[in-house]
Every structure is written in structure tokens, then in C-alpha cells.
C-alpha positions in Angstrom: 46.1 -63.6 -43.9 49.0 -62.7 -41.8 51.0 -59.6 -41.6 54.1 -60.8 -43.4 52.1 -62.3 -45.9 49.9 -58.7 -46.3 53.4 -57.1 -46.1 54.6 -59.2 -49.0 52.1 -58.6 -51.4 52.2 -55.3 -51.5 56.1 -55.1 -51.6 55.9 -57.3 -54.7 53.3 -56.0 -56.2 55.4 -52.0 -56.1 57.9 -54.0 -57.4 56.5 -56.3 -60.3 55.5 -52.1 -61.4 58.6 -50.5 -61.3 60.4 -53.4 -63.2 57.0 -53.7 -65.9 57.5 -49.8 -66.1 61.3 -50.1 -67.0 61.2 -52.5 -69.4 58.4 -50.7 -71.0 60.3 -47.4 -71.3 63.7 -48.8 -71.9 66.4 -46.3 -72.8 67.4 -46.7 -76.8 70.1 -43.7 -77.1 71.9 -41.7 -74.8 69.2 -38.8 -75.2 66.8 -41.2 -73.5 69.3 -42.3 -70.8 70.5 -39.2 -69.6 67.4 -36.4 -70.9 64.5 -39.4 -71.1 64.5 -38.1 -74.7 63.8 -34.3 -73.9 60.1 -35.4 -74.4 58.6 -35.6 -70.2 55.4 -33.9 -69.5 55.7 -30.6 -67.0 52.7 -32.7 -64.7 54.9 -35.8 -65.3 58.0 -34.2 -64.5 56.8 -32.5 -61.2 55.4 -35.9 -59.9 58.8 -37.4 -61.0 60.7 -34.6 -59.5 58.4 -35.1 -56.4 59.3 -38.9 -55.8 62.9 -38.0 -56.7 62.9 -35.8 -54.2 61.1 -37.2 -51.1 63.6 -39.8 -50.0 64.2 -41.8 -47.3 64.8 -38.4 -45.3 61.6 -37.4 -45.8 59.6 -40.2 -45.9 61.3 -42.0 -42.9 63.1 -39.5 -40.9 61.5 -35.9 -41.3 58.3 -36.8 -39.6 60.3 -38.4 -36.4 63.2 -35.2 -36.4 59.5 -33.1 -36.3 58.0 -35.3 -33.6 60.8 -35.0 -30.5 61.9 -31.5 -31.8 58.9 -29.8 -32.6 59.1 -26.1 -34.0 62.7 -25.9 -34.3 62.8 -28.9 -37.4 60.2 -27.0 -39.1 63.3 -26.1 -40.4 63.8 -29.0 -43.0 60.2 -28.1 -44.2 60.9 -24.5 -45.1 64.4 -25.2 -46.8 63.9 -27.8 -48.4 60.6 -26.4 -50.2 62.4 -23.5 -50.7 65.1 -25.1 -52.5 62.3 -25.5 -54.9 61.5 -22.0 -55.4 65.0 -21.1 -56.0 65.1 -23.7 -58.4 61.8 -22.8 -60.1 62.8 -18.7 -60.7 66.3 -18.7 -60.6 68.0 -22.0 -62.4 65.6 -24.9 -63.8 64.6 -22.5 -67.0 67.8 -21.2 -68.1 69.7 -24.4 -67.3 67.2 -25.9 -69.6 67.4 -23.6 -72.3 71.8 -23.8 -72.2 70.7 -27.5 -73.8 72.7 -29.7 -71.7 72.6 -33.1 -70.4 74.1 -32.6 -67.4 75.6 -30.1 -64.3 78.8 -30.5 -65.2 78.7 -30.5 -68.7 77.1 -27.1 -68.3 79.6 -25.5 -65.8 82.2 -27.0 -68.4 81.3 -25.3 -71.5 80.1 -21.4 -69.5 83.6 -21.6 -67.9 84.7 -23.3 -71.0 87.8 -25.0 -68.6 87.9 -28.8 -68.3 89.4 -28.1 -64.7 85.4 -26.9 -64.1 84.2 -29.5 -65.4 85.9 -31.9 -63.5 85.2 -30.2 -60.0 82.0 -30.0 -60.8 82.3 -33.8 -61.2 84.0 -34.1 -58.4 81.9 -32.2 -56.1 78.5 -34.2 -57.7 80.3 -37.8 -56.5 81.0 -36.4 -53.1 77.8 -35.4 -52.7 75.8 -38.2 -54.3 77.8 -41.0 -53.1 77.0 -39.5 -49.5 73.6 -39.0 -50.4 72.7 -42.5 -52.0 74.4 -44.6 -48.7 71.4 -43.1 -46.6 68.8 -44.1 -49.2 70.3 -48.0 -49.4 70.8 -47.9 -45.8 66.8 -47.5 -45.6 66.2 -49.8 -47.8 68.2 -52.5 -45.6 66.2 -51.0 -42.6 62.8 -50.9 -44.2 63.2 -54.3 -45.7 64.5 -55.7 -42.3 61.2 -54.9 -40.5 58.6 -55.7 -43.0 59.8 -58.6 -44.7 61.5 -60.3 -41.6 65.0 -60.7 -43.7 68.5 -59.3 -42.7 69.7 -56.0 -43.4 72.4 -57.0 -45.2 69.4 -59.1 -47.3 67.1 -56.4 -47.4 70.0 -53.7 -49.0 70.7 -56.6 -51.5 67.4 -56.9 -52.8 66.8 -53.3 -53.5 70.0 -53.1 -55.0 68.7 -55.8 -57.7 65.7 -53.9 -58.3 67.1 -50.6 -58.8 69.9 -52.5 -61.5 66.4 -54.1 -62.6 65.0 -50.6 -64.0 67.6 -47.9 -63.6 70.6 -49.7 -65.9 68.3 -50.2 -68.8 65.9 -48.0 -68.3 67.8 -44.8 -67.7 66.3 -41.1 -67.1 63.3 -42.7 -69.6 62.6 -46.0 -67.3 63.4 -44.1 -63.9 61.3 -41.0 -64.6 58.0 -43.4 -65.4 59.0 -46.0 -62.3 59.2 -42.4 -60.0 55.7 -41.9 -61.4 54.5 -44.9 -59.6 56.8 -44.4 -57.0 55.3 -40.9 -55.8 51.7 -42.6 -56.1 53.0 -45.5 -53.9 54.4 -43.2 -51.5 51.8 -40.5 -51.5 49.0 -42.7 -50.4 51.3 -44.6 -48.4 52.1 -41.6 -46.1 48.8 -40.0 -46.1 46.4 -42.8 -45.5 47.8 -43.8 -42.0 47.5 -39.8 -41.3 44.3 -39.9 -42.2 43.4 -42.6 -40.2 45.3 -41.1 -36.8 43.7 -37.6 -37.3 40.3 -39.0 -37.6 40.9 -41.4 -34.6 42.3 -37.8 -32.5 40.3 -35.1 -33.4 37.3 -36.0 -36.0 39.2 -34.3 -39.4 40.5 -36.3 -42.2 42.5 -34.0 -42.9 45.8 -34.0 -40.9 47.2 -30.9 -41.4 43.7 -29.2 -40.0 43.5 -31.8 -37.5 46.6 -30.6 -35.7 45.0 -27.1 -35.0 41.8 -29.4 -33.9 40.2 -30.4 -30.6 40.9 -34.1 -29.0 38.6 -35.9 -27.5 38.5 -33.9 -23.6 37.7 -31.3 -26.2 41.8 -29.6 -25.9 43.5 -28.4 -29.0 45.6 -31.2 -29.5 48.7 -29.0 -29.8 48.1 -27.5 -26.3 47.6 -31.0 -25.0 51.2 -32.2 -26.4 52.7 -29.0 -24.9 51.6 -30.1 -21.2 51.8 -33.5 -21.7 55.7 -33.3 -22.6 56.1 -30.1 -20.3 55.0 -31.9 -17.5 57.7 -35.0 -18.5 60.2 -32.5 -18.5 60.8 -32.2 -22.4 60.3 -29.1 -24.0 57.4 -27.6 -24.8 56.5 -28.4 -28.7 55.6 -25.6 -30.4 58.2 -23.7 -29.2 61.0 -21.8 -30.2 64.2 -23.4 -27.7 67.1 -23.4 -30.2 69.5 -20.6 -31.4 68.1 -18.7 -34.2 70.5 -17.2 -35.9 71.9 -20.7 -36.3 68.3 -21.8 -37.3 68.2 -19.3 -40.2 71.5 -20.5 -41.7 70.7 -23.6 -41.7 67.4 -22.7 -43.6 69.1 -21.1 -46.2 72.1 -24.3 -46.2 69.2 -26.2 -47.2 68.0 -24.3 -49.7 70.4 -23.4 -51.5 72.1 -27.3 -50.7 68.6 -28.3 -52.6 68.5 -26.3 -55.2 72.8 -27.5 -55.8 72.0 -31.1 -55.8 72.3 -32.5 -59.2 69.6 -35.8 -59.6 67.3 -32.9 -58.7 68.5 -30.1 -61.0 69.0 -33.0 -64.2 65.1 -33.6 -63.8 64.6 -30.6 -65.2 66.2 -31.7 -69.0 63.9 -34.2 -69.7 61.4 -31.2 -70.5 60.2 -30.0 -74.2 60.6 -25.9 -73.2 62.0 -23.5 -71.5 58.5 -22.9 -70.1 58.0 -26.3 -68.6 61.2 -26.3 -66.9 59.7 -24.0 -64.7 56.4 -25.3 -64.8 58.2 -28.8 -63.7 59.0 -26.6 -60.7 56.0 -25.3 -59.5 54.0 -28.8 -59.7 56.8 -30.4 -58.2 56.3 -28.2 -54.8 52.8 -28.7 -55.3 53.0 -32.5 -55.2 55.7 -32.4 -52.1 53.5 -30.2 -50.7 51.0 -33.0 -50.3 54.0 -34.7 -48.3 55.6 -32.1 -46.6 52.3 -30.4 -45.3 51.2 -33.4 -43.4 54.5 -34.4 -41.5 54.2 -32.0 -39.2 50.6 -33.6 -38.4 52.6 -37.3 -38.3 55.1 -36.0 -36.2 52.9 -34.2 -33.8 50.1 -37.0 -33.1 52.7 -39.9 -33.1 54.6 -38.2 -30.2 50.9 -37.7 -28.4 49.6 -41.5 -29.0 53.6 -42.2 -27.8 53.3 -40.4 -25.1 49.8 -41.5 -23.5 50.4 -45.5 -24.2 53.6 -44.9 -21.6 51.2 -42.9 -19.5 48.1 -44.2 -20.0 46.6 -42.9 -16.4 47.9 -39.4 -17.2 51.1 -38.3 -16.6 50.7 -37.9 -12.7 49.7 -41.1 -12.4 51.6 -44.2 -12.9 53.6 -45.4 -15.5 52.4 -48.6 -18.2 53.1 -51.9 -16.3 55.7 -54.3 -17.8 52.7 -56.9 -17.6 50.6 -54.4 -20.1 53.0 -54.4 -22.7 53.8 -57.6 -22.8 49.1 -58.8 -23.1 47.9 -56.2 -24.5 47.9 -56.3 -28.1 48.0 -52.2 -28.0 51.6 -52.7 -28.0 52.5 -55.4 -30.5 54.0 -52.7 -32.0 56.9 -52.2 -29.7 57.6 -56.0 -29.1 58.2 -56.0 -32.9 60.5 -53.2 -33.2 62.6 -54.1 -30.0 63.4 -57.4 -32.3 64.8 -54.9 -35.4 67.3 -53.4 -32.4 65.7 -49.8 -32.5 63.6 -49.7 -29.9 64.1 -51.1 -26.7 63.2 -50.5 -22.8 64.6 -51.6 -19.4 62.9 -51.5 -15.9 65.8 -50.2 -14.0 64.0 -50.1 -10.9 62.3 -53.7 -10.8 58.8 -51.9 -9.7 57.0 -53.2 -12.8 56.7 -50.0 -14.7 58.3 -48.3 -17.6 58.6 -44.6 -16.7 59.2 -42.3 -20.1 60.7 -38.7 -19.0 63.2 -36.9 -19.1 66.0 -37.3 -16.7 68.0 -34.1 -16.7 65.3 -32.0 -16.0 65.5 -30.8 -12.3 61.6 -31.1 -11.7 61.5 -34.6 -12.8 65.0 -35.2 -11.2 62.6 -34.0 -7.6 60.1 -36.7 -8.7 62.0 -39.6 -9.7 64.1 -39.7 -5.8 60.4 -39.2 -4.5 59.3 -42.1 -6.2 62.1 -44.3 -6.8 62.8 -44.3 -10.1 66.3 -44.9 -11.4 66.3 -42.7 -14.7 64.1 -43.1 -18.2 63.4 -46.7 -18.7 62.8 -46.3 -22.7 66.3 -46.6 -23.5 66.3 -46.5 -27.2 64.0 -44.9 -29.6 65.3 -44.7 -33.2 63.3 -41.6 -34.6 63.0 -43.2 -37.9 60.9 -46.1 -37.3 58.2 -43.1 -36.3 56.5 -43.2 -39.5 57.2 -47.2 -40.0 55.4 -47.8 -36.8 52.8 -45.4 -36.4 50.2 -47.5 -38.2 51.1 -50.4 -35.7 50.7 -47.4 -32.6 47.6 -46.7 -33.9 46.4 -50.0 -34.4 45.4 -49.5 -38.1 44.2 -52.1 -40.2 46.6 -54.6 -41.4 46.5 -53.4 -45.0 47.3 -50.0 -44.4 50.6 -51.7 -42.5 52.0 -53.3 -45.7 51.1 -50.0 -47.7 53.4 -48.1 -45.9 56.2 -50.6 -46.3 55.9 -50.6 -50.0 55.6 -46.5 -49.7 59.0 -46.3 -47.0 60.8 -48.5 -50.0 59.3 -46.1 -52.9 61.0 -43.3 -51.2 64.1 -44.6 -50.7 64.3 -46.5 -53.8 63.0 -43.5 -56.1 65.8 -41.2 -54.9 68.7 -44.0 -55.3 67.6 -44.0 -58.6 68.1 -40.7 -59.1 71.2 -40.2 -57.3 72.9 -43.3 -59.3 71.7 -41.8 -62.6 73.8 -38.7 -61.8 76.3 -40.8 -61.0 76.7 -42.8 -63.7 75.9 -39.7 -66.3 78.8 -37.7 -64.8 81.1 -41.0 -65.1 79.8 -41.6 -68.7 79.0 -38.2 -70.5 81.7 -35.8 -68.3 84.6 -38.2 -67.6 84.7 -41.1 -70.8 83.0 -38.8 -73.4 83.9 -36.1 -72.0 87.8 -35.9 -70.9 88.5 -40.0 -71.6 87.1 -40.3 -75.3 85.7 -37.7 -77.1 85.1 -39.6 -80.2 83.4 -42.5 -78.4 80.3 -43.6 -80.2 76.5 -43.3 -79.3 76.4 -46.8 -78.8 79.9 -46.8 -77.2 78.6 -44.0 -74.6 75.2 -45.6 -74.1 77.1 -49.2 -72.8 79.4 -46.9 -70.9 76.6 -45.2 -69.1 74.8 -48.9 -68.2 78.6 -50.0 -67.0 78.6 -47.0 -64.7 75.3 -47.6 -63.8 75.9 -50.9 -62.8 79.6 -50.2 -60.9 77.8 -46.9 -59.0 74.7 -49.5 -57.7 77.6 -51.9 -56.2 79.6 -49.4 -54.6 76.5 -47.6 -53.0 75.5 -51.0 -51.9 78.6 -52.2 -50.4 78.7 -48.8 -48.5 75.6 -48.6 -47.8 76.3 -52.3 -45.7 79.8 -50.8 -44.2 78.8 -47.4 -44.2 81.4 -44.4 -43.4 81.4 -42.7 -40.0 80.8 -39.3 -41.0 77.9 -40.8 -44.0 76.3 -42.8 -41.4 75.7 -39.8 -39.1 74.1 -37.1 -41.5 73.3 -36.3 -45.0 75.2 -33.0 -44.3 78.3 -33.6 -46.0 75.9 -33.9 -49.0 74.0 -30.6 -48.9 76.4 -28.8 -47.4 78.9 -30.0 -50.6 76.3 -28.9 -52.6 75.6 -25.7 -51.2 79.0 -24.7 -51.4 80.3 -25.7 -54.6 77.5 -26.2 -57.2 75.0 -24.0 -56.4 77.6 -20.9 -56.6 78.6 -22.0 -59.7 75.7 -22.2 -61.2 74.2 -18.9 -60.4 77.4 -17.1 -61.6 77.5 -19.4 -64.5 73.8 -17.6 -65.6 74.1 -14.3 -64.0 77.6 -13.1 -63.9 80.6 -12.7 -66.3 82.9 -14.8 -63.9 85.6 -15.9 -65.5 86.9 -19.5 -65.8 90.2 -19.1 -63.0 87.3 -17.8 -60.8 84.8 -20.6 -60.8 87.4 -23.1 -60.4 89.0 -21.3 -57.3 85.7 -20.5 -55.9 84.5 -23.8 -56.2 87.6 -25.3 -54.5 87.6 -23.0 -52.0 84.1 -23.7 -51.1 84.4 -27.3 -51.5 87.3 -27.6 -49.5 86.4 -25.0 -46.8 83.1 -26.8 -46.3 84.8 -30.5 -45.9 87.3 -29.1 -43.8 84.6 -28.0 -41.6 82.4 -30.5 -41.6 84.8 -32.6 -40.1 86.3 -30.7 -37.8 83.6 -30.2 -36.4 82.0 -33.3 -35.9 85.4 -34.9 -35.0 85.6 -37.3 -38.1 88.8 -37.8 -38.0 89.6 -41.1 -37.0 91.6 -41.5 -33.8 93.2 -45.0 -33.8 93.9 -45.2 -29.8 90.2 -44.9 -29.3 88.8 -46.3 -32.1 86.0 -43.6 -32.1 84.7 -40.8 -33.7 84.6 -37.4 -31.0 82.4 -34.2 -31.4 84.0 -31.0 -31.5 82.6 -27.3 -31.0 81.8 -25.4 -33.6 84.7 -23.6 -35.0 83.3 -20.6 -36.0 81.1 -19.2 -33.3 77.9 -21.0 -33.3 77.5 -22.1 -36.2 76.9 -26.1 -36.7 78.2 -28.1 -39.5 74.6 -28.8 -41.0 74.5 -24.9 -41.1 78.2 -24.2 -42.3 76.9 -24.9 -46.7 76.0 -20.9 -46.5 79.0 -20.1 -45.1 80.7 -21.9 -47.9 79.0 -20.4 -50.2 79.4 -17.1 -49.3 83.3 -18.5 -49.3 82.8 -19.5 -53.1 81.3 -16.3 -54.0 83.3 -14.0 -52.5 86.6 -16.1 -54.5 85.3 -16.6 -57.7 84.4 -12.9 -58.1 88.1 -11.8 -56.5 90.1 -14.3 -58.6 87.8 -13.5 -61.9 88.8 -9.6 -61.0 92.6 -9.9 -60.9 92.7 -12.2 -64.3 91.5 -12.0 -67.9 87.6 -11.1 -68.5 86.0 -14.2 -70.3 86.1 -14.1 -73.9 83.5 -12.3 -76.4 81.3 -15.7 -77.0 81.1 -17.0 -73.9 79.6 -13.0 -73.0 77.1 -13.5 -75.9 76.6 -17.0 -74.4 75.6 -15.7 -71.1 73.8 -13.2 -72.5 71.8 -15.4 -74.7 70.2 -17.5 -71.8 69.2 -15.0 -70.4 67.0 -13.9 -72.6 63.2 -14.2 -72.1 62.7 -15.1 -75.7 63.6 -18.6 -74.7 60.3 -19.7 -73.5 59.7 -21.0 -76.9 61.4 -24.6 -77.8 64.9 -24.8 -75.6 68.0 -25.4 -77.8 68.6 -29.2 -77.3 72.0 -31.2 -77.3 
């Protein structure tokens, strides 16, 4: 059986699931669409949470930023997982036990100001929208490779199956089909590393095989340093980057994480007060399971990388154009160059393709001494790392097609969620909300699958002409996050803020932050060029994917000024505050 055939199967298979799943849990009233009923296990919820979670980002790009960085991206593993802490003591419980359906609808009624509300809304659609282009981007990318289709193809048919079992199933159908997603992806992601860590050092476990021994009987990680060292890359495991920049971006992703709505409305769908925070800590558990083996990927991709363009060593000579072209070794990388992200050139007609790196002044010396004419692997997309490395390693064929069907769980699970936020802010917080406040349960329920439906076609038609500034990072989205929700949130439970002081604290943040952003990375279009520019940073070294603590700090320092010079908030919204609070409500949460 061939691959695209193996690769089919197991696509459609995942698929036949998630759609089985939705019809089976189909969403019959608005508690079930946007809560999934109030009624999902903690276990459940975690796994949910997980797959929610762990999108393209991670699945895809995470262990490829890890691979050609090293040390300095552990920095996505600690904020992100920490977002998950913060969530777990400071927000899931109380936000739980306040009874809502959604973000907004909570900062609405603690600020009691429809003005909130809505910039609450609007700050969730910035976010999300940005957010959900990556994940149907990946879809177009993953299905492009695997299935042999277009992009524009690929997107279309994941857009289908997301309609399939997110517009009828709602938070109910999604939270099951993320179940099976997180299973899909799970094994998907630790199989291959399984594999790879047995085939380099012996353990089946990744995460210990990194700190193992090779074959020569080198710790693998020492091996990687000299091996890149030598090329003239930086060493791996260390530290090259500026650190104060490093922590703020930590803590941008954190508290970004811990803002992001589809994560933060997983935690509704739970009986109690208890299990939102329960939901928490098995969710880290099960993205630990993820997160604790990427830095394995990352780090024994780069190696097996590394030595098939040096197989001889990296003082000897280069892999021959004639080697890649037989040897079945590297199928692999005639099969990506056809997707467009990988690609090679032998610039200096000698036969060989010499991987380094060109501005470093030692291998500068030994290119003129040899006659090279600059690195010859001219593209390398870091997110077909983790897509490929089962082809680098020469895995079985099965094990191939798994981890297409886990690359689309990830990206698909997380769409999901995104659009469900989406379409519950559109439905609940703008029509019910603001629009119609007498609008009927079945009324709101059709509204939410119409928004549903509208929020899948726009995310698909950008996802196919994606923005400049969306196409480049998934900043925009935590940093949005970082600086508007998150703020609001923890004032909203832990402070008597007032409502004049949320709303200017989270405009200021939000606009601050988007102001920055884009300053910074030059997105703003210049017609005469028809580019998009960089920019330095603005305020000293800090880097737009770092700036969502800044604005934070921005929102923070607003809200409590403004809320200072105007009225204090009124006696019931005190006792409100108050009664959240209280530890009392680890026993069955107030519901809707």
C-alpha cells in the first residue's frame, strides 16, 4: 500500500470520528452550545482543555522554533504551561463559580457597563480571528503535504469538517471530538519520538533520551553543541539572547494564555467550583505529555538534520547532489522541496550541498579555502520539522500517516475552539446581549449556529489571503490578550475597580499594545513599495512578542487611576465581588 493511500486512511478515519462524535453529542439548547450543558467531567475537561490548547503552534511549530534556537525558545514551554497555573489558582474557579457563559458576559455584569462588555468583545475577535488564521493556514499546509491536494483544497476541506461538528455540535460536540482529538495527536507526536530516541540513544523515552549517550557513546546534547558550533551556529544549549527581553516575554505568554478566551470558556462546562480547578491541573498534566517531549523532537531532528548534510563529519565533505537524489534516506527532502518549503541550490557546481552558516567569520575562512559560494540549503521552513521527521528518520510508513492525522487534530481542535468563542460572543454578548434581549432560546441557539457558520467562512477566506501582520505571528493574539482581558479579569475578582476604570484600562491596553505591535514590526502598509518593513523596538529592547506585559502593566496602572478619581462601584456589585471570593464555593457553582 502506498504512502498516500496509508496517509488517506488514517486522515479519514480521524475524521469519520470527529463527525460520528458530533452528531452523537449534538447541542439541543444554548446551555449545551455554549457550557456543553455544565455537565463535563474534570478528566474530560483537562484532555479537552489539552487538545484545545495544543494547536498548530505547538504541534507544528514549537518543536522546529526549539530545534534552530535551542535554550532560548524554551521560552514558549515555560509560558505557556505557566499560563496554566495562573489559570488553575488565580481565575478558572472563581470565573466558574460567577456562573457565566462567557468572558464578556462576565466582565459585563462585574463592571455592570455594556461599554465593558463590548470591549471585551472586541478584544476576544481581535484576538481569535488572529489566532484561528494560523490554525486554517495549517490545515491548508498539513493537508497539502499528506494528501497531495492544493492548499487552497486542503483549507476547504477542514473548513467542512469543522462546520461538520462545531455548528451543531457546539461546546457539547466540540468538547467530545477534542477528546479524540488530544488521543489522535498525543500518540501522533510521541510515537515518532519514541521511535527517533530509541534509534539515537537506546531510551524510549524521549525526554530521558536527550540527557542520553549516542551511539560513539557522547551525550547527545554535547554532540549537537559541536556539531552546530563547528558549522558556525550557536551552540544549543545555550543562553545567546537578551534576557531581560526573554523574561518578558515569558510572562507575555503567560499571562497572554491565561487571557485567551476558547481557553478560559473550557472551564464552564464543569459541575463545581472544585473541578474548575481540577480541569486545570489535569490539563497541564496532559500538555505536559506534549510539551515535555518537544524539546527531545526539536533537539534530535536538528542532529539527524545535521549529520545527513554531513554525513562524513562535519570536517569532511558535504552530501553529494548524486546522494540525495538515489538514496532513499532522503525521499524526504525531494518530497518537501515539491510543497515549496524546503529547497537547496549548488551554488558552486562542485556536486555538494554545504549546510553552514555563512556570517560566521570561521566558516567565512573556510568557505574562500574551499570554494564554496555561501549555504546551499536555501529554504528550511521550521514547521515541516515535526511533519517530516518521521520521513528523516525513515520510520515505518504507518507511523507517517499518524502524524498527518495528529498535525490536523491540532490544528483542527483549536479552530474549533477559537470559532466557538467566536460565534458565542456574536450570539450571547452582541444579539442576546446588546441586539435582542428578549430573543428566544431557540432564537439564540439558530443565532449561535449562524455565527458559527459566518466565523468558519471568514477564518477560511483569511486563512487563504491571510493579513501581513496575521501571517507573520500569533503575537497580535497573545499580546491582545495579555493586555486587555487578562487585566480585566483579575481586577474583575480581586479588586473594587470600578466600571470607568476597566473600560479605560482596557482601551488603553488594547490600543497601546496594537499601536506597538505594529510599529514595531513595520505593518503599516507602504504603497510605493508594496512591502511590509521591520522597525526597532520602540521602547528600549523590548520586542513586540514581549510588549503584552508591558500593556498590561499599561491596563493596570489605568484602570486603578481612572477607578480612583470617579465614583466607587455600587454596594452589590461589592457584595458581588466579595461573594466569589469566597471559599465556600467549592460546593455546586451558581449556574446561568
Amino acid at each position: 500500500m502506498d504512502q498516500f493511500t496509508i496517509n488517506l486512511l488514517f486522515v479519514g478515519a480521524s475524521f469519520a470520528l470527529y463527525i460520528g462524535i458530533a452528531i452523537w453529542a449534538r447541542a439541543g439548547s444554548t446551555s449545551e452550545f455554549y457550557a456543553a450543558g455544565r455537565g463535563i467531567h474534570p478528566v474530560t475537561n483537562g484532555m479537552a482543555t489539552a487538545a484545545d490548547w495544543m494547536s498548530a503552534a505547538s504541534f507544528i511549530s514549537m518543536a522546529g522554533l526549539i530545534a534552530f534556537t535551542g535554550y532560548d525558545n524554551s521560552t514558549y514551554l515555560m509560558g505557556w504551561t505557566g499560563g496554566y497555573v495562573l489559570l488553575a489558582l488565580l481565575l478558572a474557579p472563581y470565573l466558574r463559580k460567577f456562573g457565566k457563559y462567557t468572558v464578556s458576559e462576565f466582565i459585563g455584569d462585574r463592571f455592570y457597563s455594556p461599554t465593558a462588555r463590548m470591549v471585551a468583545v472586541i478584544s476576544l475577535l481581535v484576538a481569535s480571528l488572529t489566532y484561528v488564521i494560523g490554525q486554517m493556514t495549517g490545515v491548508g499546509v498539513a493537508f497539502g503535504r499528506f494528501l497531495e491536494v492544493s492548499n487552497t483544497a486542503g483549507l476547504l476541506i477542514g473548513a467542512c469538517v469543522v462546520f461538520a461538528y462545531a455548528v451543531f455540535g457546539g461546546m457539547k460536540g466540540v468538547t467530545y471530538t477534542q477528546v479524540a482529538q488530544y488521543v489522535v495527536l498525543i500518540m501522533a507526536y510521541t510515537i515518532p519520538a519514541v521511535f527517533i530516541s530509541l534509534q539515537l540513544t537506546g531510551n524510549p523515552i524521549p525526554g530521558l533520551g536527550l540527557f542520553g549517550n549516542v551511539e560513539s557513546g557522547e551525550p547527545l546534547l554535547q554532540k549537537l553543541d559541536q556539531i552546530v558550533a563547528e558549522l558556525g551556529f550557536r551552540e544549543y544549549t545555550a543562553h545567546h539572547g537578551d534576557t531581560f527581553n526573554m523574561v518578558l516575554f515569558t510572562l507575555s505568554l503567560m499571562i497572554g494564555t491565561a487571557g485567551l478566551p476558547h481557553v478560559i470558556m473550557r472551564f464552564f462546562t464543569v459541575p463545581r467550583v472544585a473541578d474548575a480547578r481540577w480541569s486545570a491541573g489535569w490539563a497541564l498534566v496532559f500538555i505536559a505529555l506534549l510539551y515535555l517531549t518537544a524539546p527531545a523532537v526539536g533537539a534530535m531532528a536538528r542532529l539527524n538534520i545535521t549529520e545527513q548534510f554531513w554525513p562524513n563529519g562535519t570536517s569532511g565533505e558535504a552530501v553529494s547532489v548524486e546522494t540525495i537524489a538515489t538514496d532513499p534516506a532522503y525521499d524526504w527532502m525531494a518530497t518537501w522541496q515539491q510543497t515549496g518549503l524546503l529547497g537547496w541550490e549548488d551554488k558552486n557546481n562542485d556536486g555538494r550541498i554545504q549546510y553552514y552558516n555563512d556570517a560566521s567569520p570561521a566558516m567565512q575562512e573556510r568557505a574562500e579555502a574551499e570554494g564554496w559560494e555561501g549555504n546551499e540549503l536555501t529554504n528550511f521552513n521550521r514547521d515541516i520539522l515535526v511533519l517530516a521527521n518521521p520521513e528523516i528518520a525513515n520510520l515505518p510508513s504507518w507511523v507517517i500517516g499518524l502524524v498527518a492525522a495528529g498535525g490536523l487534530a491540532a490544528a483542527l481542535s483549536t479552530a474549533a475552539g477559537l470559532l466557538l468563542a467566536i460565534s458565542s460572543a456574536v450570539s450571547h454578548d452582541l444579539i442576546k446581549g446588546q441586539l435582542n434581549p428578549a430573543i428566544s432560546e431557540k432564537g439564540e441557539l439558530l443565532s449561535a449556529r449562524i455565527a458559527m457558520a459566518v466565523a468558519i467562512a471568514v477564518a477560511t477566506y483569511l486563512g487563504l489571503n491571510p493579513p501581513g501582520f496575521a501571517a507573520q505571528t500569533v503575537a497580535l493574539a497573545f499580546g491582545l490578550a495579555a493586555a486587555s482581558i487578562f487585566p480585566a479579569l483579575m481586577m474583575g475578582i480581586f479588586t473594587k475597580v470600578n466600571n470607568k476604570g476597566a473600560v479605560a484600562g482596557m482601551l488603553a491596553g488594547l490600543i497601546v499594545t496594537l499601536v506597538y505591535i505594529f510599529l514595531h514590526k513595520g505593518w503599516f502598509f507602504i504603497p510605493d513599495t508594496n512591502s511590509f518593513t521591520d522597525a526597532d523596538p520602540l521602547l528600549g529592547t523590548v520586542q513586540s512578542t514581549s510588549f503584552g506585559a508591558v500593556g498590561a502593566l499599561i491596563n493596570f496602572a489605568v484602570a486603578f487611576t481612572v477607578s480612583k478619581m470617579t465614583a466607587a462601584i455600587p454596594q452589590e456589585i461589592e457584595e458581588l465581588v466579595e461573594s466569589v471570593r469566597v471559599p465556600r464555593g467549592a460546593g455546586v457553582a451558581q449556574d446561568h
